[in-house]
ROSE-4610 file (N, C-alpha, C; in Angstrom, 1 decimal, always signed):
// ROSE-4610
residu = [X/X/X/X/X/X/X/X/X/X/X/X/X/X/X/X/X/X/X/X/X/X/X/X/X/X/X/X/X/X/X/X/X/X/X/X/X/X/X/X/X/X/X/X/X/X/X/X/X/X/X/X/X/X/X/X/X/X/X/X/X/X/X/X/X/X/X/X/X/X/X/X/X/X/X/X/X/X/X/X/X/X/X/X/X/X/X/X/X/X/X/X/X/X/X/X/X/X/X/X/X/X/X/X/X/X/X/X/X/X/X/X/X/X/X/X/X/X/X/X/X/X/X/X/X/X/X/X/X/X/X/X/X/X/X/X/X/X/X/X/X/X/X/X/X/X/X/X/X/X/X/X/X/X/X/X/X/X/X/X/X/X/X/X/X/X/X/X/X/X/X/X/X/X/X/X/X/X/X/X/X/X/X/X/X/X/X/X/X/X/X/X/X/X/X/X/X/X/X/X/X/X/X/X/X/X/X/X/X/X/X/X/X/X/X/X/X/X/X/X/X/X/X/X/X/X/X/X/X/X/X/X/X/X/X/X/X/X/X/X/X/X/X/X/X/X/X/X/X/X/X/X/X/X/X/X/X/X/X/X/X/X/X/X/X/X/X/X/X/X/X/X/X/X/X/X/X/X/X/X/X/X/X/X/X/X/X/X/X/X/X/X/X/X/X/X/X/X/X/X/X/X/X/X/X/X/X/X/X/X/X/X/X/X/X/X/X/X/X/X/X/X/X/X/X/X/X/X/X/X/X/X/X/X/X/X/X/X/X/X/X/X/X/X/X/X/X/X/X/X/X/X/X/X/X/X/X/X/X/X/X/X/X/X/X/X/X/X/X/X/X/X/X/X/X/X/X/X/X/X/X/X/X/X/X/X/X/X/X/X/X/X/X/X/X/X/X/X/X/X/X/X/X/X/X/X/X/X/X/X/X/X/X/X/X/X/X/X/X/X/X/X/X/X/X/X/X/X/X/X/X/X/X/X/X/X/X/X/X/X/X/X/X/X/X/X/X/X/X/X/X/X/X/X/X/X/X/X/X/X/X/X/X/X/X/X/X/X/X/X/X/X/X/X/X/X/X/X/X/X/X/X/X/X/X/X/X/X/X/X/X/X/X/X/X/X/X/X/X/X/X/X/X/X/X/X/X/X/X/X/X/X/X/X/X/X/X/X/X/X/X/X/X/X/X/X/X/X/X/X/X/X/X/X/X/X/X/X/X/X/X/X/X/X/X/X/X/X/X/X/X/X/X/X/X/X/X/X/X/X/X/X/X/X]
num = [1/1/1/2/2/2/3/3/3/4/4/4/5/5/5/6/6/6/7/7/7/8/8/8/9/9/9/10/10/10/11/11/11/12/12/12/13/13/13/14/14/14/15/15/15/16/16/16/17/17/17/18/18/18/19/19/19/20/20/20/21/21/21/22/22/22/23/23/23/24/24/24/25/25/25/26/26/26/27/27/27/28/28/28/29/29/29/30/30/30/31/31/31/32/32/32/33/33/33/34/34/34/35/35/35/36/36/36/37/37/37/38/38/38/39/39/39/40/40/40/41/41/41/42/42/42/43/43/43/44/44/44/45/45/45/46/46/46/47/47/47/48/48/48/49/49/49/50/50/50/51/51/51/52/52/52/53/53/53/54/54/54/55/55/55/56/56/56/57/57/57/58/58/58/59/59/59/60/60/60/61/61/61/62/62/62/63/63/63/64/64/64/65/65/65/66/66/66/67/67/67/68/68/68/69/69/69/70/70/70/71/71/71/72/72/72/73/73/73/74/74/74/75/75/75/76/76/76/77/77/77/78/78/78/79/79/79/80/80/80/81/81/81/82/82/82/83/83/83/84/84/84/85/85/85/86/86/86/87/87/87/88/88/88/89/89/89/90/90/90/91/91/91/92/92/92/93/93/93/94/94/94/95/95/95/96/96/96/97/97/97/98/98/98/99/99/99/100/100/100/101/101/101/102/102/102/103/103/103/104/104/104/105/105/105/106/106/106/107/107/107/108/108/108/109/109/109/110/110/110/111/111/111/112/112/112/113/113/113/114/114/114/115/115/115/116/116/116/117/117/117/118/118/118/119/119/119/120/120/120/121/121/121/122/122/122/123/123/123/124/124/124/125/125/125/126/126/126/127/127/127/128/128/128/129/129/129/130/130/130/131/131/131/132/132/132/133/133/133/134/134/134/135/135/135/136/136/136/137/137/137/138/138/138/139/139/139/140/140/140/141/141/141/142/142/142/143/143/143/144/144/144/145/145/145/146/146/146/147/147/147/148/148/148/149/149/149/150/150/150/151/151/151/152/152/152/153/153/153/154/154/154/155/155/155/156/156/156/157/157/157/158/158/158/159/159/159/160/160/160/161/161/161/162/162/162/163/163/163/164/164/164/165/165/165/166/166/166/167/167/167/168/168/168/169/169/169/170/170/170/171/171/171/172/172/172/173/173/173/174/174/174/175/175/175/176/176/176/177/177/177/178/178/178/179/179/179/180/180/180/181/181/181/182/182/182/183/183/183/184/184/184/185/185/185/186/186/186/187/187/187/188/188/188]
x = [+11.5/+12.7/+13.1/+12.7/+12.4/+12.4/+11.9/+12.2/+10.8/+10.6/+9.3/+8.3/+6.7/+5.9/+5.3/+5.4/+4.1/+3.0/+3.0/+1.9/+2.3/+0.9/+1.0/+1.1/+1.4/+1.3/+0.1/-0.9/-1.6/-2.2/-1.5/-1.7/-0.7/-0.7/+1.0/+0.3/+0.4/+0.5/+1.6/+0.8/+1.4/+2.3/+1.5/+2.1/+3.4/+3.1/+4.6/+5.5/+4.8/+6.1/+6.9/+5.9/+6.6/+7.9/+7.3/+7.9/+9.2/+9.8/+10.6/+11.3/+11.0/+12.0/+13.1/+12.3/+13.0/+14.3/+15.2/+16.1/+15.3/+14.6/+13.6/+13.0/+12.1/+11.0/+10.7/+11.3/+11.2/+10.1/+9.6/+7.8/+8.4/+7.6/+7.4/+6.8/+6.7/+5.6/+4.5/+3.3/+1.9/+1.7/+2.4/+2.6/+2.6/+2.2/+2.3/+1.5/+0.2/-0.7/+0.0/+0.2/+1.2/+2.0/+3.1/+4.3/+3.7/+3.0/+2.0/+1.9/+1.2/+0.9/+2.0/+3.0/+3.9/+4.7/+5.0/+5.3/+5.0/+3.9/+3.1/+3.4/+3.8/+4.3/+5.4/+6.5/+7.6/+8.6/+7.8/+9.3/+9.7/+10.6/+12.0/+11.5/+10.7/+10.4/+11.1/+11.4/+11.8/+11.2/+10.8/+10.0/+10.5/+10.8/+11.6/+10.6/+11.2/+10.6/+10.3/+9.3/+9.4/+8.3/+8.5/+7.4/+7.9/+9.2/+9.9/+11.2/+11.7/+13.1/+13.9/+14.1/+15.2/+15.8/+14.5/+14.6/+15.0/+15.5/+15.9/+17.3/+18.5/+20.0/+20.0/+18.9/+19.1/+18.7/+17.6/+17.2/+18.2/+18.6/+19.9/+21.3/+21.5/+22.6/+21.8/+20.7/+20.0/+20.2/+19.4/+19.2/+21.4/+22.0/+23.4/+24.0/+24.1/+23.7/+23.3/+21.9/+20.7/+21.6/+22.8/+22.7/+24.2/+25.1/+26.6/+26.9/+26.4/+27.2/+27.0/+27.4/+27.7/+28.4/+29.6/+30.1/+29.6/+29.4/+28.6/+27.6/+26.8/+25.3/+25.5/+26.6/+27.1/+27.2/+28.4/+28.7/+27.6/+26.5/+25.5/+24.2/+24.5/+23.5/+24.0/+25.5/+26.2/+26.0/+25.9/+25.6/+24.5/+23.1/+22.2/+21.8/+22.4/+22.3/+22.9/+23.9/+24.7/+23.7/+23.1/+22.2/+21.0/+20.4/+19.4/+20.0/+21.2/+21.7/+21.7/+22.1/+22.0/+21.4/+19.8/+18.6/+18.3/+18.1/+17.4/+18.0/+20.0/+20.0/+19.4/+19.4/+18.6/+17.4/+16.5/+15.0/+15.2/+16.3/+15.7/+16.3/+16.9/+16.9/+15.8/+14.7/+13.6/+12.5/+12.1/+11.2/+9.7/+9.9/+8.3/+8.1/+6.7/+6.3/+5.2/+5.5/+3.9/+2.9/+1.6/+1.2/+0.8/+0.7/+0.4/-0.4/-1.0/-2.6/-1.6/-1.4/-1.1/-2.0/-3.0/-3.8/-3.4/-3.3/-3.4/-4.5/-6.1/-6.7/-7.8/-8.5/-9.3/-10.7/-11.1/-12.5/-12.7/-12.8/-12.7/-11.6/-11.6/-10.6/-10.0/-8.8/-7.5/-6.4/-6.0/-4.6/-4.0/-2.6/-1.5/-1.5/-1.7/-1.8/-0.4/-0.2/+0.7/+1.6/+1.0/+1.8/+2.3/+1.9/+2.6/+4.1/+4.8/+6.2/+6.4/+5.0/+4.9/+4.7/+4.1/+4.1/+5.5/+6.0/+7.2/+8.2/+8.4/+8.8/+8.3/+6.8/+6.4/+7.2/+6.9/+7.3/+9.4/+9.9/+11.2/+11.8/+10.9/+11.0/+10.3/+10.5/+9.8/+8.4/+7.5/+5.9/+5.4/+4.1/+3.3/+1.8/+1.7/+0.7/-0.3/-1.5/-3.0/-3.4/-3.4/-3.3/-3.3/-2.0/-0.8/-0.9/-2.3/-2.9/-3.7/-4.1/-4.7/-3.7/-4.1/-3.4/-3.0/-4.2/-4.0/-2.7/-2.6/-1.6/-2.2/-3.4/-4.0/-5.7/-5.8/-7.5/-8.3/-9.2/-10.1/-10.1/-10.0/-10.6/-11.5/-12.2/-13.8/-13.2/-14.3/-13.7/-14.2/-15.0/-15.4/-13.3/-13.1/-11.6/-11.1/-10.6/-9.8/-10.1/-11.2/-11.2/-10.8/-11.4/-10.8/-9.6/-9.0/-7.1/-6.8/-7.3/-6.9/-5.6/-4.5/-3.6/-3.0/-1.5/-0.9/-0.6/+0.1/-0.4/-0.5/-0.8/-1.5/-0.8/-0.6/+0.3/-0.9/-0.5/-1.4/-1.5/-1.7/-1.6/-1.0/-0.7/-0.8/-1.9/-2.4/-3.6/-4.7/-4.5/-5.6/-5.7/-4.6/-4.8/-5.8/-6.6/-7.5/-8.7/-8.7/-9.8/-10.7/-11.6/-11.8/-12.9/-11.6/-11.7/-12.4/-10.9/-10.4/-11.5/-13.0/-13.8/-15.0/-14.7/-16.0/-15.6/-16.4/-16.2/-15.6/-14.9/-13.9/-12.6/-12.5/-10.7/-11.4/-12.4/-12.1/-12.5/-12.5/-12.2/-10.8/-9.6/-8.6/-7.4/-7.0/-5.7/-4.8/-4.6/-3.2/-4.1/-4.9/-5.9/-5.5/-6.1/-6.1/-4.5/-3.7/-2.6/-1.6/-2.5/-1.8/-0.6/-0.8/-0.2/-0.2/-0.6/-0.7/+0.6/+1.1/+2.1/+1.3/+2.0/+1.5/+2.7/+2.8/+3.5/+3.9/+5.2/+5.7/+4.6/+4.6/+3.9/+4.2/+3.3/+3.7/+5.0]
y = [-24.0/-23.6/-24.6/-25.9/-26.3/-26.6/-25.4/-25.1/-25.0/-26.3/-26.6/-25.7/-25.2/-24.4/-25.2/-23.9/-24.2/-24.2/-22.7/-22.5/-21.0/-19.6/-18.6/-17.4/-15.9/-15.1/-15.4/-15.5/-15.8/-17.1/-17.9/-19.5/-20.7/-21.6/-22.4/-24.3/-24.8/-26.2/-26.8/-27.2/-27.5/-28.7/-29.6/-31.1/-31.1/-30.5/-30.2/-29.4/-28.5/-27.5/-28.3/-29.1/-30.0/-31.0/-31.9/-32.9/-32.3/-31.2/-30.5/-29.8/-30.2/-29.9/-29.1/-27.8/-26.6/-25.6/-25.4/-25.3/-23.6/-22.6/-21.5/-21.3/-20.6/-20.2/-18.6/-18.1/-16.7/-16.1/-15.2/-14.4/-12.9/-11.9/-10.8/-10.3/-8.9/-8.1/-8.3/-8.6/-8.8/-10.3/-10.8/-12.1/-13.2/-11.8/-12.1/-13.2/-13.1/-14.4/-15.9/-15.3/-17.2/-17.4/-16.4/-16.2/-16.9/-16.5/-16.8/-18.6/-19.0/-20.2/-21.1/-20.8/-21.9/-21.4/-20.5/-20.9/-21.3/-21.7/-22.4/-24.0/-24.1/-25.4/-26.3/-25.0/-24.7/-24.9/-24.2/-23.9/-22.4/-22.6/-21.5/-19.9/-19.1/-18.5/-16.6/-16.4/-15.1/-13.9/-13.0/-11.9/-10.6/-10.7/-9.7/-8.5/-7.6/-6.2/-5.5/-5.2/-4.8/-3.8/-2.8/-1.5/-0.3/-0.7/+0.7/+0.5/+1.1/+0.6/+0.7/+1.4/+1.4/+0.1/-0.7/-2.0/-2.8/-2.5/-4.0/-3.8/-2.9/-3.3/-3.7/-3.7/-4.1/-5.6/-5.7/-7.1/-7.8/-7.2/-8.4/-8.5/-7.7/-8.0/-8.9/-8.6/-10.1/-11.6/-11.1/-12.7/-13.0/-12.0/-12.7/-13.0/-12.4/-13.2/-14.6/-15.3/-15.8/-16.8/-16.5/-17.8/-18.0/-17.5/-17.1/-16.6/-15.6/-15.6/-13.8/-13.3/-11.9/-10.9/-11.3/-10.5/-10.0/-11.0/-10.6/-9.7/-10.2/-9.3/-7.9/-8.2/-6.8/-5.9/-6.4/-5.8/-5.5/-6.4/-6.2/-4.9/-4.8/-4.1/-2.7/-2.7/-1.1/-1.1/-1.8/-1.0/-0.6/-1.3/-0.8/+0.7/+1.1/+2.3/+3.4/+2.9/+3.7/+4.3/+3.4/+3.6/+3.9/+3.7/+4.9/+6.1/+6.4/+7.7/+8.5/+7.8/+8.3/+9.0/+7.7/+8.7/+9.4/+9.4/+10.5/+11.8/+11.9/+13.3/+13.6/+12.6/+13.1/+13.2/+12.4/+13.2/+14.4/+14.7/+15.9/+16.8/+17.1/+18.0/+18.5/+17.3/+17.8/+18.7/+19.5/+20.4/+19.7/+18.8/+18.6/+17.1/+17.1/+15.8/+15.4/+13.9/+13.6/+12.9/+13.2/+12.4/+11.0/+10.2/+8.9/+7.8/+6.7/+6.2/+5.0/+3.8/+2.6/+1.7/+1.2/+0.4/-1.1/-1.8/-2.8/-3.7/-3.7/-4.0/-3.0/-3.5/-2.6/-2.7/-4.0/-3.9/-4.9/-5.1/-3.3/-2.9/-0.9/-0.5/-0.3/-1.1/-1.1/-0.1/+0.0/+1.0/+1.0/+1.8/+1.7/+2.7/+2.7/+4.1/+3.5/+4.6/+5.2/+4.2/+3.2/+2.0/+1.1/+1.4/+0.4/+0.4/-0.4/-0.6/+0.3/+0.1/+0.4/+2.3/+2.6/+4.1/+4.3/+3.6/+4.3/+4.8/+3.4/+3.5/+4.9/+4.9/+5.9/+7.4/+7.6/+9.2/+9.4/+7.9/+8.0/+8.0/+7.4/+8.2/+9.3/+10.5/+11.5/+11.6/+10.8/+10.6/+11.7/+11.5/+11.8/+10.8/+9.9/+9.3/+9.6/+9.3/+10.1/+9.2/+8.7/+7.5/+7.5/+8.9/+8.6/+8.8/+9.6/+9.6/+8.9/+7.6/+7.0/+5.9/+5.6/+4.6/+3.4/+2.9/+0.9/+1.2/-0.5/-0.3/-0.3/-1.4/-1.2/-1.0/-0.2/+0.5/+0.6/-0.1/+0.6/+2.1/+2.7/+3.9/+4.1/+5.2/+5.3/+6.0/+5.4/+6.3/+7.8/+8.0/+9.9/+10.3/+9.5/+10.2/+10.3/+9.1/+9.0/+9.8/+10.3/+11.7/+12.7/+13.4/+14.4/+14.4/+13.6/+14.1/+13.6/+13.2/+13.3/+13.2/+11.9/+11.5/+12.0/+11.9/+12.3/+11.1/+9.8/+8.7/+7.1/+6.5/+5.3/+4.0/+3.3/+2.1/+0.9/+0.1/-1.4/-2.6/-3.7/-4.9/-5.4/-6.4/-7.0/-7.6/-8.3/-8.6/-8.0/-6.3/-5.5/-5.1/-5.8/-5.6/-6.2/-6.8/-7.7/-7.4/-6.5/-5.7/-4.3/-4.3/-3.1/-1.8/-1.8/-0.3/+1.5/+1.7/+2.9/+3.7/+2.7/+3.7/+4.2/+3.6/+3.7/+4.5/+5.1/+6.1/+4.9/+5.5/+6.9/+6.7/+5.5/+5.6/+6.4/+7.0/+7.6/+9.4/+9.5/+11.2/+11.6/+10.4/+10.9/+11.1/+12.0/+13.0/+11.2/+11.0/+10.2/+9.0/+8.7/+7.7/+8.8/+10.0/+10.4/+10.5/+10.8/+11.3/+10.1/+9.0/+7.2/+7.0/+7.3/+7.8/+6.0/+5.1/+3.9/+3.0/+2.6/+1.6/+0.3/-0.7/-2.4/-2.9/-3.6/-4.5/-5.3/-6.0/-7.1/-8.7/-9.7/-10.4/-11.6/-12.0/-12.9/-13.8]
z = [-14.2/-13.4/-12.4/-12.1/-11.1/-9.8/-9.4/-7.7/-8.0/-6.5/-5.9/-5.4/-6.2/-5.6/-4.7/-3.8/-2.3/-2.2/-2.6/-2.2/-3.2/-2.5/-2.8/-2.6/-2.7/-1.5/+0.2/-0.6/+0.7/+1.3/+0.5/+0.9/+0.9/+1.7/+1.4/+1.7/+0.7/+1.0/+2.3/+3.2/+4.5/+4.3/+3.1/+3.1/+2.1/+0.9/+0.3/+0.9/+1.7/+2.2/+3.4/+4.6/+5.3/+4.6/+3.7/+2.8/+2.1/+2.1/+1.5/+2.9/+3.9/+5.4/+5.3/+5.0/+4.3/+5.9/+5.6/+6.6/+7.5/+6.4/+6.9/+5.5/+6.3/+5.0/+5.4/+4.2/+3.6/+3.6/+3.8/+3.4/+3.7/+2.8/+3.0/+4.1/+4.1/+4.8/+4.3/+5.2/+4.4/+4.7/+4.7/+5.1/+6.7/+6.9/+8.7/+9.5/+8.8/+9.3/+9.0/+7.7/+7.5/+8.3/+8.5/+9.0/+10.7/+11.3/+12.3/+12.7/+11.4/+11.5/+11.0/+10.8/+10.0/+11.2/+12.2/+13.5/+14.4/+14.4/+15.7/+14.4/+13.4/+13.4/+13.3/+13.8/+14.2/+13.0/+12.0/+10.7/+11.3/+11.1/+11.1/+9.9/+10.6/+9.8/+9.8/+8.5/+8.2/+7.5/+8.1/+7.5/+6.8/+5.7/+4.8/+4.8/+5.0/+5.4/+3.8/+2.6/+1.6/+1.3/+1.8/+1.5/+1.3/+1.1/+0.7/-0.5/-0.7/-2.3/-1.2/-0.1/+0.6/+1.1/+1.4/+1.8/+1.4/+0.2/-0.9/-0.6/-0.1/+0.2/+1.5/+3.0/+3.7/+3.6/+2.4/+3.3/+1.9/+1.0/+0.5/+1.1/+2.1/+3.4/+4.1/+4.7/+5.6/+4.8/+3.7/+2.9/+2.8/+2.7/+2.8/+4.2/+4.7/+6.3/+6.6/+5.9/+6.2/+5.2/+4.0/+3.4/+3.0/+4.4/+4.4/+3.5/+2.4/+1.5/+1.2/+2.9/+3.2/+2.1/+1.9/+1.2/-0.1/-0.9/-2.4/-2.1/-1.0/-0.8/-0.8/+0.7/+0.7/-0.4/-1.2/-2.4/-3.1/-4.1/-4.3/-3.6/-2.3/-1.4/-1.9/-1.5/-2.1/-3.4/-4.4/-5.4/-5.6/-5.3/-4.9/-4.9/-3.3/-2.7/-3.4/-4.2/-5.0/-6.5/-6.7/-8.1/-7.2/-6.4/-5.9/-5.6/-4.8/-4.7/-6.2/-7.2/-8.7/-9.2/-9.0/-9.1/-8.6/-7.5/-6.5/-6.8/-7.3/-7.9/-9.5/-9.8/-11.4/-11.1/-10.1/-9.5/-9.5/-8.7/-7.7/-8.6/-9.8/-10.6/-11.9/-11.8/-12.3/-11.9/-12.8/-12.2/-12.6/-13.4/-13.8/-13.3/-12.5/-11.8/-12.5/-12.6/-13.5/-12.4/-12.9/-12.0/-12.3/-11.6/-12.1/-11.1/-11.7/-11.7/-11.9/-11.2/-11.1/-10.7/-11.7/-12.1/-11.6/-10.2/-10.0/-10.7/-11.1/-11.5/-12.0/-13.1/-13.6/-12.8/-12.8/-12.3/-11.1/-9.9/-9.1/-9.9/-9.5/-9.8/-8.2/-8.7/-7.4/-7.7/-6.9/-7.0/-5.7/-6.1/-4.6/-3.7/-2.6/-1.6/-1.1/+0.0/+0.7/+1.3/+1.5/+2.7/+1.6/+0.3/-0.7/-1.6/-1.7/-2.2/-3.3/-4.4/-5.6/-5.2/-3.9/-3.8/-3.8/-3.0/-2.8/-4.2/-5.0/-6.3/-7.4/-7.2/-8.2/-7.5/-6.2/-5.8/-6.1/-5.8/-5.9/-7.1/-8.5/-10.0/-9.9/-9.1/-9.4/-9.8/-9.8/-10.2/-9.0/-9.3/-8.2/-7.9/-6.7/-7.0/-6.8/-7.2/-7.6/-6.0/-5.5/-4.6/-3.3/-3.1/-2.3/-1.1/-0.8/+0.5/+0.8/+0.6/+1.2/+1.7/+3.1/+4.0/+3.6/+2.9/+3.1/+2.0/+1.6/+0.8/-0.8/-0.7/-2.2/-2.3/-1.9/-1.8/-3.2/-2.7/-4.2/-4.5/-5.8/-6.0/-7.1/-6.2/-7.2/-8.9/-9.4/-11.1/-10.7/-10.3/-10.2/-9.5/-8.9/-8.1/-8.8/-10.3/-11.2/-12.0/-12.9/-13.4/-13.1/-11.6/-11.1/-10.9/-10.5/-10.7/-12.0/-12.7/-14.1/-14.3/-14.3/-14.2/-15.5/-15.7/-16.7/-17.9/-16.2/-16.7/-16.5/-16.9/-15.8/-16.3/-15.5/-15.4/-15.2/-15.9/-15.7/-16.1/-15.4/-15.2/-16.7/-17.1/-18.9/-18.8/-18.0/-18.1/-18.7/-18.3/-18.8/-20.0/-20.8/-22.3/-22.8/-22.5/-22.5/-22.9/-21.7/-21.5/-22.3/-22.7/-23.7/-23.2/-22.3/-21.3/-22.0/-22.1/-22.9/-23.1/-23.6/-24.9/-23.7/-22.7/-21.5/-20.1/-19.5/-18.5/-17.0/-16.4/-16.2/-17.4/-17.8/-18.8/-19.9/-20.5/-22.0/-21.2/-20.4/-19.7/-19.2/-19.7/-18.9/-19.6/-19.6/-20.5/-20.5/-19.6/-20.0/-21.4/-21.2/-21.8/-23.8/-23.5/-24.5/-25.4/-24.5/-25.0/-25.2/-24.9/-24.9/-24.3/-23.2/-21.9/-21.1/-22.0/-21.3/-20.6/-19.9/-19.6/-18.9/-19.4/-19.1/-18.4/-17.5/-16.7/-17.9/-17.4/-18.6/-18.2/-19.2/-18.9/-17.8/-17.1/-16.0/-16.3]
């Protein structure tokens, strides 16, 4: 694609990212420590706020702001809001909520609580996450938990296709497992 890598979510090459005398440097939420240290070495730094879907028409008004090119964003931001308003009424005319198990990684087993983007996503397609009360944003959870709420159904990495799960405890006790109830992330 060739736009120059830095570094990674939680790490940044100081010497390419200098050498490329970048006008600001962009980072999410979660990102704060960097965001930290690449100010104390006085890059111009911006913190995109991303733990909710609401946040993606504000901070594409910011980023158009941030790169004069307001209006489109604008435009862009409203349509946005407009196709979440959409759904939220086709949500909210369903009576049936599934529950669902968003498999960040299998082993540990990771998953998304409450403070995470991806929570927010699963509850605003009408899911329910098995997750959704725990605070951090990606907490381990035990397999005895994943049984007992016995998800409807579970979302996970492509990576984890890999993996030959399914036939071994806690994935071969669980309805969604049985009823191949599986979803995979598209590939990197």
């Amino acid at each position: 694609n060739g736009i120059p890598v830095t570094g990674t979510f939680v790490n940044v090459n100081l010497e390419r990212l200098t050498g490329l005398k970048p006008d600001m440097v962009l980072l999410v939420s979660g990102q704060e420590a960097m965001a930290s240290m690449l100010k104390s070495r006085n890059f111009n730094v911006v913190i995109i706020n991303n733990d909710k879907v609401a946040n993606i028409a504000n901070n594409l008004r910011q980023l158009g702001k941030l790169s004069n090119t307001a209006n489109k964003a604008n435009k862009l931001a409203d349509n946005f809001d407009l196709a979440v308003q959409k759904l939220s009424t086709i949500i909210g005319s369903s009576t049936q909520k599934q529950k669902v198990f968003y498999c960040v990684w299998p082993q540990p087993l990771l998953t998304v609580g409450e403070k995470s983007f991806l929570h927010d996503v699963i509850t605003r397609c009408g899911g329910i996450n098995i997750a959704g009360n725990l605070s951090q944003p990606y907490p381990q959870f035990s397999a005895e938990r994943l049984v007992l709420a016995d998800p409807d159904l579970v979302i996970l990495p492509y990576e984890a296709k890999a993996f030959p799960i399914f036939s071994r405890f806690p994935w071969n006790r669980l309805r969604a497992v049985k009823n191949h109830r599986l979803f995979y992330l598209p590939p990197p």
